[in-house]
TIKEZA-71327 format. One record per residue: x, y, z of N, C-alpha, C in turn. Coordinates in steps of 0.001 Angstrom, whole numbers, plus 524288, in hexadecimal, padded with zeros to 5 digits. Layout:
% TIKEZA-71327
PT    n_x    n_y    n_z   ca_x   ca_y   ca_z    c_x    c_y    c_z
PT      X      Y      Z      X      Y      Z      X      Y      Z
...
This chain:
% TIKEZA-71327
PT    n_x    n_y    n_z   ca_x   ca_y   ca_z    c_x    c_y    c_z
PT  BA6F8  CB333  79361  BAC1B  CB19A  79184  BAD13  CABD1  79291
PT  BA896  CA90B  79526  BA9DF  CA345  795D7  BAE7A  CA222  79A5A
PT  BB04F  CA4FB  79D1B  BB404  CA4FA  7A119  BB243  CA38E  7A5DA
PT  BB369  C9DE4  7A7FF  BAFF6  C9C28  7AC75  BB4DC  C9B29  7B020
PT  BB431  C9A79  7B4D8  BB72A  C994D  7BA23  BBB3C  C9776  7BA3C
PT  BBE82  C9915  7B7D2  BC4B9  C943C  7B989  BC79E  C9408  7B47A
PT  BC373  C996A  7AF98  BC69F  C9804  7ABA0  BCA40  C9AD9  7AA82
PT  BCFE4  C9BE5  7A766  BD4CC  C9E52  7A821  BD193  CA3CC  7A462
PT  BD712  CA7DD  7A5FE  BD465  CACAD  7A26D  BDA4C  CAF1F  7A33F
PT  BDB09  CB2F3  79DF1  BDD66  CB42E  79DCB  BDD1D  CBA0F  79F30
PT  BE190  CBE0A  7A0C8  BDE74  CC31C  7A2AF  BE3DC  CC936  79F0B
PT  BE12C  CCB05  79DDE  BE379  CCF60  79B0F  BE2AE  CD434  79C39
PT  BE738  CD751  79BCC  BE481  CDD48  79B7B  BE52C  CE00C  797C1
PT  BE18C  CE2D4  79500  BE20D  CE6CD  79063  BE65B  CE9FA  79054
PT  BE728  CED06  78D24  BE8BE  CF2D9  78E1F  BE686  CF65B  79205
PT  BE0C4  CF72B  79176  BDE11  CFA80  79311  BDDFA  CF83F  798FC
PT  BE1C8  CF388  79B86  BDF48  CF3F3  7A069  BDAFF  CEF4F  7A15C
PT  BD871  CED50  79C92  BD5A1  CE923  79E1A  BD661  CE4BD  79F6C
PT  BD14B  CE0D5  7A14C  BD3B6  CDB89  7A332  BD06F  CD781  79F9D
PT  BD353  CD5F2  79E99  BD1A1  CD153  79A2D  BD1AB  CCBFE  79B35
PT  BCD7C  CC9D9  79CD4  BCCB3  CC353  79CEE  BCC93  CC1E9  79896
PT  BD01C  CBC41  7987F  BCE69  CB7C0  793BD  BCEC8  CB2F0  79517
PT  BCAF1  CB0E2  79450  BCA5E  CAB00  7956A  BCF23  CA765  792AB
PT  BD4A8  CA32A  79706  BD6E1  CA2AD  79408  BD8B6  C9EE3  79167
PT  BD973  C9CF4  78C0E  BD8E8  C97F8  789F6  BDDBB  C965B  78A9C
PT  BDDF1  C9039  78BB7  BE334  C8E04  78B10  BE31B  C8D84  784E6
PT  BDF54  C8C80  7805E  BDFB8  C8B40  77BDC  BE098  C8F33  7791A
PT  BE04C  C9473  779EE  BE218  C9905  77844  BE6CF  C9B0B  77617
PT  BE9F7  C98C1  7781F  BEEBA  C9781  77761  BF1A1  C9487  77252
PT  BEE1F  C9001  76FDC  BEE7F  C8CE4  76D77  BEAA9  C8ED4  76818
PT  BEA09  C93F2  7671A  BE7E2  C942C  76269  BEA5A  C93DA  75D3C
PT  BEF3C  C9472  75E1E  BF010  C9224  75959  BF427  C8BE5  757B5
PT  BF2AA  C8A54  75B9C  BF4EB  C8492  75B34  BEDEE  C80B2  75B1C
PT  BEA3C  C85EB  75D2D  BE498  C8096  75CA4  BE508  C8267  75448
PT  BE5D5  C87C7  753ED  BE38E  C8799  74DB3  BE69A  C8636  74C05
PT  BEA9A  C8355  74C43  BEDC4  C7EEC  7486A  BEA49  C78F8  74979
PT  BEAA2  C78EF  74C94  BE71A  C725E  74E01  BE309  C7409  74BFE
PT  BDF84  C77D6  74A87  BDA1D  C79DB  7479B  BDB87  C7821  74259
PT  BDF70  C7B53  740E6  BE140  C7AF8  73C06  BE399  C746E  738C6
PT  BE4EB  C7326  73B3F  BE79D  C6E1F  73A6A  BE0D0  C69CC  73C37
PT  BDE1C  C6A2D  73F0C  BD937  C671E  73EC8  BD626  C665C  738C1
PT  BD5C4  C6BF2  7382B  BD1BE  C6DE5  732D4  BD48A  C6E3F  72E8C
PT  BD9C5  C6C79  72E4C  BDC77  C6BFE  72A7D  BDBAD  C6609  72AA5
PT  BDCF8  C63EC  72AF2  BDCF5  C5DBB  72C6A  BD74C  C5ACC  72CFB
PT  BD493  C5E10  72DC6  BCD48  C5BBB  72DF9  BC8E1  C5F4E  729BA
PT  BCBDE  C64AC  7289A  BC6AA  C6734  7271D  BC333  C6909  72AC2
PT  BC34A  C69EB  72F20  BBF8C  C6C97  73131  BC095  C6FA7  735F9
PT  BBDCC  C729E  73790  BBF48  C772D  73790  BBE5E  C7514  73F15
PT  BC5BB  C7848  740C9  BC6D9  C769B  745E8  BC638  C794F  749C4
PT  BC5D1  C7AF9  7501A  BC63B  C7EB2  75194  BCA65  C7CC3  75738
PT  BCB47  C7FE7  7588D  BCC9B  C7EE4  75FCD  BCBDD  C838F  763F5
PT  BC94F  C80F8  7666D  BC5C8  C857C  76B04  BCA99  C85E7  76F9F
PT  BC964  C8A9B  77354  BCB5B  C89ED  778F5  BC6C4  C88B7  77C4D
PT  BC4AB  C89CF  78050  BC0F4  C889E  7845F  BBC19  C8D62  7809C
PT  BBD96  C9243  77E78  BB899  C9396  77C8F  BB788  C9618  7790A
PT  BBC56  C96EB  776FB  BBCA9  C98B2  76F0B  BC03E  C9334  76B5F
PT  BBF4D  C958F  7671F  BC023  C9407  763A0  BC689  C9502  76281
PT  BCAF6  C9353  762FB  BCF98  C954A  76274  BD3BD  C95DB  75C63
PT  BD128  C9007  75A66  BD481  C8F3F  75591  BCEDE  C8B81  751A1
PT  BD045  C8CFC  74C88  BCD3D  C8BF2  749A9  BCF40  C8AA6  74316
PT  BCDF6  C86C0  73FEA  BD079  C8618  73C6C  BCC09  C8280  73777
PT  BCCA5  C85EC  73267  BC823  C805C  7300B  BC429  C852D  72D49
PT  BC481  C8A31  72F7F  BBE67  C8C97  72DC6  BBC89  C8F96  73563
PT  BB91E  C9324  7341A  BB585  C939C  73672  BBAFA  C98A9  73BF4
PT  BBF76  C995A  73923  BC298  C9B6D  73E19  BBF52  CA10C  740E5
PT  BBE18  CA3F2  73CEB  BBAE5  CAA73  73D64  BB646  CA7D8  741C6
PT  BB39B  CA3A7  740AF  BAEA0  CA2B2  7449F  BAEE4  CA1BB  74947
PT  BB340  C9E70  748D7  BB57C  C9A9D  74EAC  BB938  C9BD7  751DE
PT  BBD92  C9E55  7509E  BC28D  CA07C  75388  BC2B8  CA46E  75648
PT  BC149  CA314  75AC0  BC219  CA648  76074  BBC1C  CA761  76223
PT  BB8A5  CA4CB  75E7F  BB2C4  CA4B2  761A7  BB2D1  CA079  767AC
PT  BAF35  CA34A  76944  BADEC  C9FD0  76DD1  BAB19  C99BD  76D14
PT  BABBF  C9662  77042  BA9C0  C90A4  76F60  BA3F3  C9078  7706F
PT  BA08C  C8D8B  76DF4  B9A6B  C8DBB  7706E  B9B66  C898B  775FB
PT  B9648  C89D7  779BE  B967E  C8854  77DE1  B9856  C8284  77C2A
PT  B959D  C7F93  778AC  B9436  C79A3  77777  B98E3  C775C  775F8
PT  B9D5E  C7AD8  7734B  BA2D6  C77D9  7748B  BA5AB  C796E  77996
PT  BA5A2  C7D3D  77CE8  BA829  C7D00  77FEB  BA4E6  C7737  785EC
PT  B9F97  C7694  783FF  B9EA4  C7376  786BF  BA0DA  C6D70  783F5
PT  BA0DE  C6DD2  780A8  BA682  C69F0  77E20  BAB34  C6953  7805D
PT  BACC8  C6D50  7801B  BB388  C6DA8  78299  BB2A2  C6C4E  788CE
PT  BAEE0  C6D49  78AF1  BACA6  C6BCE  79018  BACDD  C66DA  79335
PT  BA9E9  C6473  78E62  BA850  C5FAB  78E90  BAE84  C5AD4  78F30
PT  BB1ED  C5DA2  78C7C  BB63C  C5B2A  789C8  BB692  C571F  7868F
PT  BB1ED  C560A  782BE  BB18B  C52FC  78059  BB24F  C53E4  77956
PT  BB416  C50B8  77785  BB3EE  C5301  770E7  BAE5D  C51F6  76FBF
PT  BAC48  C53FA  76C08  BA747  C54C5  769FF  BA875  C5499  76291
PT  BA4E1  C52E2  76113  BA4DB  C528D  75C76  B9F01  C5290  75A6B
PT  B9BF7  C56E6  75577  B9646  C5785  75564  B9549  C50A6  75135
PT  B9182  C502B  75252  B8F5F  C4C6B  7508F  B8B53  C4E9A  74C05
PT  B8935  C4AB5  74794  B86E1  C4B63  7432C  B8267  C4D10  746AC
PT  B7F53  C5296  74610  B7AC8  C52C8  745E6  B79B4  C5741  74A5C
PT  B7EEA  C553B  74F63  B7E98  C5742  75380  B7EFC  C5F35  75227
PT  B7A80  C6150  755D7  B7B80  C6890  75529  B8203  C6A2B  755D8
PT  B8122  C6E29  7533C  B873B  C71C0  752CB  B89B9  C730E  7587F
PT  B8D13  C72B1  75A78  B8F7F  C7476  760F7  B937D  C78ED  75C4E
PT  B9131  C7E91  75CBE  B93AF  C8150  75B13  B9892  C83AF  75D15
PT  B9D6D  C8519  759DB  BA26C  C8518  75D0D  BA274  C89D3  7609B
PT  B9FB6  C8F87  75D18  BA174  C9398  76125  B9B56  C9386  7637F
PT  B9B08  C9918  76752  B970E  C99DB  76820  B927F  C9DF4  76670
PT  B93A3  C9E33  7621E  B9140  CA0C2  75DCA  B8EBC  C9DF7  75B6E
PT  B8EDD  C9941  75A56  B8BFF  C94F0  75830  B8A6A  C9747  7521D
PT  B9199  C97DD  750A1  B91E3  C97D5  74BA4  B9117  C92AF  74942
PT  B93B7  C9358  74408  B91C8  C8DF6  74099  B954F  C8807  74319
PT  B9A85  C8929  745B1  B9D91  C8709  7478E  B9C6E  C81A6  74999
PT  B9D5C  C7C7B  74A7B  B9B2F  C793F  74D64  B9F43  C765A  74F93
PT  B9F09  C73A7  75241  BA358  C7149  75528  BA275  C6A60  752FA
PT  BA66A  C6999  74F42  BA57F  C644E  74C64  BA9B9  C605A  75118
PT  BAD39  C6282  751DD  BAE6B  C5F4E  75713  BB1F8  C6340  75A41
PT  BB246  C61D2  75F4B  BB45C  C649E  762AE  BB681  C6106  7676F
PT  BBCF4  C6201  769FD  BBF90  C5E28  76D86  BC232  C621B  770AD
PT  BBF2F  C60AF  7739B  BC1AB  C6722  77A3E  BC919  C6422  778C7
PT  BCB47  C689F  77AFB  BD073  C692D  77B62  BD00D  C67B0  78195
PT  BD331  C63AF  78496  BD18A  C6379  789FC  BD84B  C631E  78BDF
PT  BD9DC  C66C5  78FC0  BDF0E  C671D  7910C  BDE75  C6601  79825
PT  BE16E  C6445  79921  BE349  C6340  79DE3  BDC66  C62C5  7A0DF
PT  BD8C3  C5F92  79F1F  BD272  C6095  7A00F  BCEF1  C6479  79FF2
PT  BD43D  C6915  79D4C  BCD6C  C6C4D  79BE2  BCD71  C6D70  79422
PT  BC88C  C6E3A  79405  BC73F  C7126  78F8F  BC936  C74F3  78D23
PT  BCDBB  C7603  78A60  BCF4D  C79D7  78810  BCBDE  C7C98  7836F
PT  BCA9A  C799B  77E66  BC775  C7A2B  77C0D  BC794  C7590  7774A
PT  BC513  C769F  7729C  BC457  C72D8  77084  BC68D  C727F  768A2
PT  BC84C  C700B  76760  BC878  C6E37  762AB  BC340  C6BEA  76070
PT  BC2E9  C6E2A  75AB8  BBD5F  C702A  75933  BBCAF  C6E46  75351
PT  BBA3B  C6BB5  75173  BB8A2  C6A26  74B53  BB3D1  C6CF0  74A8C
PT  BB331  C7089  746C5  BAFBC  C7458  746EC  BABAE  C73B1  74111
PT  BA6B2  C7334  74151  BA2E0  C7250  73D25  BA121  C766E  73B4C
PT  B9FCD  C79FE  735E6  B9E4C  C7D4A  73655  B9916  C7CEE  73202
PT  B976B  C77F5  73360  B9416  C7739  72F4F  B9346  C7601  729FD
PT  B97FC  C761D  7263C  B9926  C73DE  72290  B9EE5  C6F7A  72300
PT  B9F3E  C6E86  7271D  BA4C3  C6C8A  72804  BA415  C6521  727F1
PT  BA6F7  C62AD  726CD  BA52E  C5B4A  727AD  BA366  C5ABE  72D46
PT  BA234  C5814  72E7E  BA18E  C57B3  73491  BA70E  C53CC  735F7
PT  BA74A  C5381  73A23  BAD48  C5243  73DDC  BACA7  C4C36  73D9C
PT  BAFD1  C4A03  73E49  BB0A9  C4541  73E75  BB5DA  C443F  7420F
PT  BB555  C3E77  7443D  BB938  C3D1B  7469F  BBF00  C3CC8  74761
PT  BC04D  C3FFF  742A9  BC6BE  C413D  7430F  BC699  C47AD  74362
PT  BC1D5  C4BFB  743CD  BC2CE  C502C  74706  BC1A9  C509C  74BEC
PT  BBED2  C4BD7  74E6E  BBE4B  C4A20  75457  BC331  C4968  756E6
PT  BC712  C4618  754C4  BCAC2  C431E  75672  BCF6C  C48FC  7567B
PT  BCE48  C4B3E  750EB  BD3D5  C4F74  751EB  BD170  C53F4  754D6
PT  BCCB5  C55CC  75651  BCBF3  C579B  759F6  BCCA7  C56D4  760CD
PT  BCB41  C5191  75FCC  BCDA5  C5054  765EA  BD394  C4EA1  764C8
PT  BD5AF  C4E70  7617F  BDCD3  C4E49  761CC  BDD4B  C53A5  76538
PT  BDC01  C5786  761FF  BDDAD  C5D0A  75F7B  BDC6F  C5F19  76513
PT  BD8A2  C5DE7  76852  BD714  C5F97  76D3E  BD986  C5DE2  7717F
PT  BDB2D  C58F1  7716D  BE05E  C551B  773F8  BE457  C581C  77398
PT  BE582  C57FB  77073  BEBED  C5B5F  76EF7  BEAB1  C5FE6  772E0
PT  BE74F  C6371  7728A  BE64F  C6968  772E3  BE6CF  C6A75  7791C
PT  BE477  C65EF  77AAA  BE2DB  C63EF  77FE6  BEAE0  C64BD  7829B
PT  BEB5D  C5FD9  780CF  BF0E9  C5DB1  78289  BF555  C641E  78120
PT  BF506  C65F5  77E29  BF8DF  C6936  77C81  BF896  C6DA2  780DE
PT  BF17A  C70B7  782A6  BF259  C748D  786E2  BF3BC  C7210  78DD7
PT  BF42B  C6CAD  78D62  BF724  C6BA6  7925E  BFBB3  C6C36  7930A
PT  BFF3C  C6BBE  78D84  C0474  C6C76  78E96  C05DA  C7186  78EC6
């Protein structure tokens, strides 16, 4: 379940009596205020947007929603969101596929969401192989869009 030392969880009980762990997202919360910012990206650019929490896929807009929405992240972006750095693929450079299925999906750019210093998750420009490749004004509104995202779960 990816649940390591110190991370929050949420705890439930069934009907039947059971006990239910869930790992718990602060970005979870925000699913449908990330798929308007999805929506409003790929309306405004054409291509197809996403926004992660720490390890799914939360909101999605542009194409591709049935593949991507509520899959888990592959290791190679969450070592992204890690890193805290924006990333953007370069001409030529291999695919860093988004989930971990290493569907057709690719991560054309990606900008961790970073709140009060940690990693929440990330705002996502997504390639699916017939798509233009990214250029410097989906860099820039990705790291807006991740700024904002950042600043908004501190308050």
């Amino acid at each position: 379940m990816r649940i390591r030392e110190g991370d929050p969880l949420e705890i439930y009980t069934s009907r039947d009596g059971e006990v239910i762990f869930k790992k718990y997202s602060l970005m979870g919360g925000l699913d449908d205020f990330a798929a308007q910012f999805c929506e409003t990206l790929s309306k405004s650019t054409g291509a197809l947007a996403a926004v992660t929490d720490r390890d799914t896929v939360i909101a999605v807009a542009g194409g591709g929603k049935r593949d991507l929405l509520g899959k888990r992240l592959s290791s190679e972006l969450e070592q992204i969101m890690e890193d805290r750095k924006i990333y953007q693929q370069q001409p030529g450079e291999r695919c860093i596929f988004v989930t971990d299925t290493g569907d057709k999906y690719c991560a054309a750019v990606a900008a961790p969401i970073i709140s009060e210093g940690d990693a929440l998750g990330l705002v996502l420009f997504v390639s699916d192989g017939d798509s233009k490749p990214t250029g410097e004004t989906e860099y820039k509104l990705a790291q807006t869009i991740a700024a904002f995202l950042g600043k908004h779960m501190e308050n």
